[in-house]
TIVEXTOR-686391 format. One record per residue (C-alpha): z, y, x. Coordinates in steps of 0.25 Angstrom, whole numbers, padded with zeros to 4 digits, always signed. Example, Ala and Ser with C-alpha at 12.3 -4.5 7.8 and 13.67 -1.06 7.14 Angstrom:
2
+0031-0018+0049
+0029-0004+0055
This chain:
367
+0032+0091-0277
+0024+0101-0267
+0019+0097-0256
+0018+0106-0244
+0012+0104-0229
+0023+0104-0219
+0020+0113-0207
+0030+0117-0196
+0028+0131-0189
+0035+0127-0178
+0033+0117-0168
+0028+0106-0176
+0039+0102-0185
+0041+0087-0187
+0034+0076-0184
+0037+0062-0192
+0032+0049-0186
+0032+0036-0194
+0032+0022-0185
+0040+0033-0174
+0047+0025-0167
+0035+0014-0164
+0026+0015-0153
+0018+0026-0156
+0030+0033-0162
+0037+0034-0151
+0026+0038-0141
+0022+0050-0149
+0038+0055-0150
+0038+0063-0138
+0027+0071-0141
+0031+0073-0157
+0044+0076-0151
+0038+0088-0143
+0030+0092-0153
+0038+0092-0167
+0051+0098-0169
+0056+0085-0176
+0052+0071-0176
+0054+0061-0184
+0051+0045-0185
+0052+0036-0194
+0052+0021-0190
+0057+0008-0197
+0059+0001-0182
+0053-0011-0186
+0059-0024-0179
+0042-0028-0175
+0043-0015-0166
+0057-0010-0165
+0066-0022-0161
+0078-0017-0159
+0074-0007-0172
+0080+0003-0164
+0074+0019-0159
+0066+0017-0150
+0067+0021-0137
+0053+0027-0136
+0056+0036-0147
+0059+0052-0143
+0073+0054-0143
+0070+0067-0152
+0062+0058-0163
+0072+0056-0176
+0068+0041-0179
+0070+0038-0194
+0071+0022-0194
+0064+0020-0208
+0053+0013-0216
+0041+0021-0219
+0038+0011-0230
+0048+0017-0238
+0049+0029-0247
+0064+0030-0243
+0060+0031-0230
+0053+0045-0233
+0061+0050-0242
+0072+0049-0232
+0063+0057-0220
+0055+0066-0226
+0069+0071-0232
+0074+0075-0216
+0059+0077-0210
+0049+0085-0214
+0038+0082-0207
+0026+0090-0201
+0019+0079-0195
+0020+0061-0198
+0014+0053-0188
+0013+0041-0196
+0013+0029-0186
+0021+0020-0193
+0013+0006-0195
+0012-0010-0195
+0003-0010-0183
-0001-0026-0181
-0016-0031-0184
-0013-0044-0185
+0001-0043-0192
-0005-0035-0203
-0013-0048-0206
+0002-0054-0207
+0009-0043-0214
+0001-0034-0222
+0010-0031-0231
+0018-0025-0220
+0006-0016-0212
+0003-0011-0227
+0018-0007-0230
+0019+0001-0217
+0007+0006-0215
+0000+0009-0229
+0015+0010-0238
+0023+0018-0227
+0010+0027-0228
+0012+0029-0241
+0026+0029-0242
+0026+0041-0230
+0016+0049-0238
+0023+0048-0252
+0036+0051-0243
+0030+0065-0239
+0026+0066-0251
+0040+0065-0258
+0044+0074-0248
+0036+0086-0252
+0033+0090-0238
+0020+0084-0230
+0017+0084-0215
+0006+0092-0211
-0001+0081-0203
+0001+0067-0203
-0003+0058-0192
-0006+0042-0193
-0008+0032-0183
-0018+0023-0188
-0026+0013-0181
-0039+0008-0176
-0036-0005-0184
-0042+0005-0197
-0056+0002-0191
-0056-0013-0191
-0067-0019-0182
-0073-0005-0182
-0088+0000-0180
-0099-0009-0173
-0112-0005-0168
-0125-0012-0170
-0131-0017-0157
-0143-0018-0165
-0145-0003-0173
-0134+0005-0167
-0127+0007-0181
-0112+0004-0183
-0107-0006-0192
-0093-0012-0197
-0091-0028-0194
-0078-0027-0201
-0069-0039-0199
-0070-0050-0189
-0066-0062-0198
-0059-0076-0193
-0072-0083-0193
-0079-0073-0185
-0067-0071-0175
-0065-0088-0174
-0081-0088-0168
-0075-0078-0159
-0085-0069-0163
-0079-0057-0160
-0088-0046-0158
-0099-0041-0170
-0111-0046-0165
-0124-0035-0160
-0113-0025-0160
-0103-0016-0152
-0091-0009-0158
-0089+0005-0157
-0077+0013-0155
-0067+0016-0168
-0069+0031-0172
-0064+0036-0185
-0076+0045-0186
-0086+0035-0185
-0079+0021-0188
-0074+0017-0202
-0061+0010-0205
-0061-0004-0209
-0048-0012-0205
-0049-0027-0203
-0033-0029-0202
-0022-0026-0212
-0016-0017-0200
-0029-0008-0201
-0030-0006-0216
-0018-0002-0217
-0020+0010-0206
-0033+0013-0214
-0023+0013-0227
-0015+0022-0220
-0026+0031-0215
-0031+0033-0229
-0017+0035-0236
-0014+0045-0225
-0027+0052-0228
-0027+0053-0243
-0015+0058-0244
-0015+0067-0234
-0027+0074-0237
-0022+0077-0252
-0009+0083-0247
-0015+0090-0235
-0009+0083-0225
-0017+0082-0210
-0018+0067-0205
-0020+0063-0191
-0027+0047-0190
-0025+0042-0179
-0032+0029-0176
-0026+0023-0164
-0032+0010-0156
-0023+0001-0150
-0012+0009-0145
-0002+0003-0133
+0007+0008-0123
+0022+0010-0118
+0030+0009-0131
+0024-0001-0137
+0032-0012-0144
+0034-0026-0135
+0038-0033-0146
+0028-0032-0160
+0018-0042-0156
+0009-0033-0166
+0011-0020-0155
-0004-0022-0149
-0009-0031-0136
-0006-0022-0125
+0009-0023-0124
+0007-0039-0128
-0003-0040-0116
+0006-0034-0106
+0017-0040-0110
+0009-0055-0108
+0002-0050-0095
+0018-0046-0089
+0023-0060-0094
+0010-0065-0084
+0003-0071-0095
-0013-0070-0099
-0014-0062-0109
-0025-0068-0121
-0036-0060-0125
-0041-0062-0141
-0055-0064-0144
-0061-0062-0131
-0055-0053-0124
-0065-0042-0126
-0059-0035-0140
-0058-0019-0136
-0047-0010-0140
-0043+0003-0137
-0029+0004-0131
-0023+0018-0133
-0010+0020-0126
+0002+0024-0133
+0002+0038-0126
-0012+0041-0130
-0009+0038-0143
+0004+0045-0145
-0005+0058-0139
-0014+0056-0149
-0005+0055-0159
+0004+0068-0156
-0009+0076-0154
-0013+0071-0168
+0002+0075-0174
+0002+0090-0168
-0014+0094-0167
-0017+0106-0176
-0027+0100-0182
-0029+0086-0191
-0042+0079-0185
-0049+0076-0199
-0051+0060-0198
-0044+0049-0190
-0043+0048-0175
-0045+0035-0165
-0035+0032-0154
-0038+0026-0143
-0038+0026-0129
-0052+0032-0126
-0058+0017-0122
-0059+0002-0125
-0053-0009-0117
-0054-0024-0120
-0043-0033-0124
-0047-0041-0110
-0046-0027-0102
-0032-0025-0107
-0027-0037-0105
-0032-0038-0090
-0027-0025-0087
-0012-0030-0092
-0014-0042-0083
-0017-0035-0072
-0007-0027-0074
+0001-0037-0075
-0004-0048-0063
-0004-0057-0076
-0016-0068-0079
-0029-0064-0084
-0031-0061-0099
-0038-0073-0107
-0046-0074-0118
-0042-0083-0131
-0053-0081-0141
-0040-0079-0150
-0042-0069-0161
-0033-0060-0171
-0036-0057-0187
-0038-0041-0189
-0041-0039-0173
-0053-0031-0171
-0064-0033-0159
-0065-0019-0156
-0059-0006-0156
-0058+0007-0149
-0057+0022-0153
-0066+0033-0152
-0055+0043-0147
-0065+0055-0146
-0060+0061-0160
-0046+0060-0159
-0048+0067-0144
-0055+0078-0152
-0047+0080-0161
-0031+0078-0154
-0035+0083-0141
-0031+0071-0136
-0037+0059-0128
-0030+0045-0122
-0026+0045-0108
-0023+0031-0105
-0034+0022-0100
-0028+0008-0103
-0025+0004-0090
-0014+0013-0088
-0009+0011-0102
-0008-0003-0099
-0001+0001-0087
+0009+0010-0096
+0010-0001-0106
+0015-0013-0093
+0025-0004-0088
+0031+0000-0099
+0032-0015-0104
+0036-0019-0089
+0048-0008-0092
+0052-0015-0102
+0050-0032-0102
+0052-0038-0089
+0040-0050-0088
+0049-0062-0095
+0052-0055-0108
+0037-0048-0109
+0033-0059-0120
């Protein structure tokens, strides 16, 4: 079969998103809306998320949702027969750190075997987008980069183990972390969850490069916001601490509270992820997603109490398997090279996030 590149002259022809009708998924439809002639998800609806397993009502109205499962072959036969797409965005994923412990089976069938299966789909089809874009994830870096207190030179700790984490040890001692920049920090995932996003960074590129294909990586921190699902425990801390700080209960900080993350609101992501969809040009390498800055774990948590009148936060010494103690992104590149940059501080996210969960859960039914 011949191959060919498909390009639209007009406008930007259509625009096909795996996970669509998740969190991301449906943040990013107005804008794909606006920009592409057709859009198109496809989205198994998964009960974890979608409890009613329902279209959801964040979705664009103009989005044609195909409720399917990437992990199989049928399911690209039956699209790629109707959508001939110039553009995939490529968000559909097991997400949970700790879950991927639990069920590795399952994070490796979506994320690494749905890959596949997508990429053999377009393949069958005979016709391959001209860019495809992935959401991939700060979990590819593991613990990251550390720097030397003692010779300035950067070195890879790699993975906290039980017994280190049971002396509460939790920083690398005569060092400081630096910030997570595809350009300077090599992947090396201590979870199931992030090898199998460094799995699907690596099919992604080797195939795409043999067929001509651009690819957009883009590596997102911990993303929250409005949207975000208030029932799959595995959805990330910032809805989960709202939700315990409305209920008036002290939310409990692991380790010792200091552990840094960068929390990129789901609007700054969804920018970043448009820009990366419709740019002219593919930036060469993957980009970090982040918010611009680093906040502790104890900062966030006290800026939802506050929010909420609710007790102080409190330390529990507790820790989680796959967690890291660090990370943040050096956005600088992916600024560069989208044209974009994050406009939320994380105060006013937080302030998004409450109200859009006090629109939703009166303080009784918010755990």
């Amino acid at each position: 079969m011949t191959l060919s590149i498909n390009t639209s002259p007009n406008k930007r022809g259509t625009a096909l998103i795996t996970g669509g009708a998740g969190f991301i998924g449906c943040a990013v439809s107005p804008a794909l809306v606006a920009g592409f002639d057709r859009v198109v998800a496809v989205d198994n609806l998964h009960p974890q998320i979608h409890a009613a397993q329902t279209r959801p009502d964040g979705l664009d109205p103009a989005v044609e949702l195909i409720v399917a499962d990437i992990t199989e072959a049928q399911t690209w036969d039956k699209v790629l027969a109707n959508v001939t797409p110039d553009v995939v965005i490529h968000l559909a994923a097991e997400t949970g750190t700790g879950q991927s412990l639990e069920e590795s089976s399952r994070h490796a069938m979506v994320n690494v075997v749905g890959t596949t299966q997508m990429l053999d789909g377009l393949n069958r089809s005979g016709l391959l987008p001209r860019r495809i874009v992935l959401s991939s994830s700060r979990a590819v870096y593991g613990e990251g980069a550390w720097k030397s207190n003692a010779t300035g030179t950067l070195f890879y700790p790699g993975q906290r183990s039980n017994e280190i984490l049971s002396r509460a040890q939790w920083d690398f001692p005569d060092a400081e972390p630096v910030a997570m920049s595809a350009s300077k920090v090599a992947p090396a995932p201590v979870s199931v969850y992030g090898a199998t996003k460094l799995a699907q960074e690596n099919i992604l590129e080797s195939w795409a490069k043999s067929y001509g294909v651009e690819t957009a990586v883009l590596r997102l921190q911990n993303v929250y916001g409005p949207g975000q699902s208030l029932i799959n425990p595995y959805t990330g801390i910032m809805s989960l601490f709202c939700r315990m700080a409305k209920a008036g209960k002290s939310i409990p900080l692991y380790e010792d509270g200091e552990v840094r993350r960068d929390f990129v609101l789901i609007d700054d992501v969804a920018a970043a992820i448009v820009a990366a969809a419709v740019a002219e040009r593919s930036h060469d390498g993957a980009l970090d997603i982040g918010s611009g800055e680093f906040q502790t774990i104890r900062t966030a948590a006290e800026i939802i109490s506050n929010h909420y009148g609710a007790p102080a936060p409190h330390v529990t010494g507790q820790f989680r398997q796959g967690d890291v103690r660090h990370a943040w992104a050096d956005v600088e590149p992916a600024e560069s090279a989208l044209s974009w940059e994050p406009q939320y501080k994380l105060e006013a996210g937080i302030a998004r996030l409450a109200d859009w969960i006090d629109g939703r859960l009166p303080a009784e039914a918010a755990l």
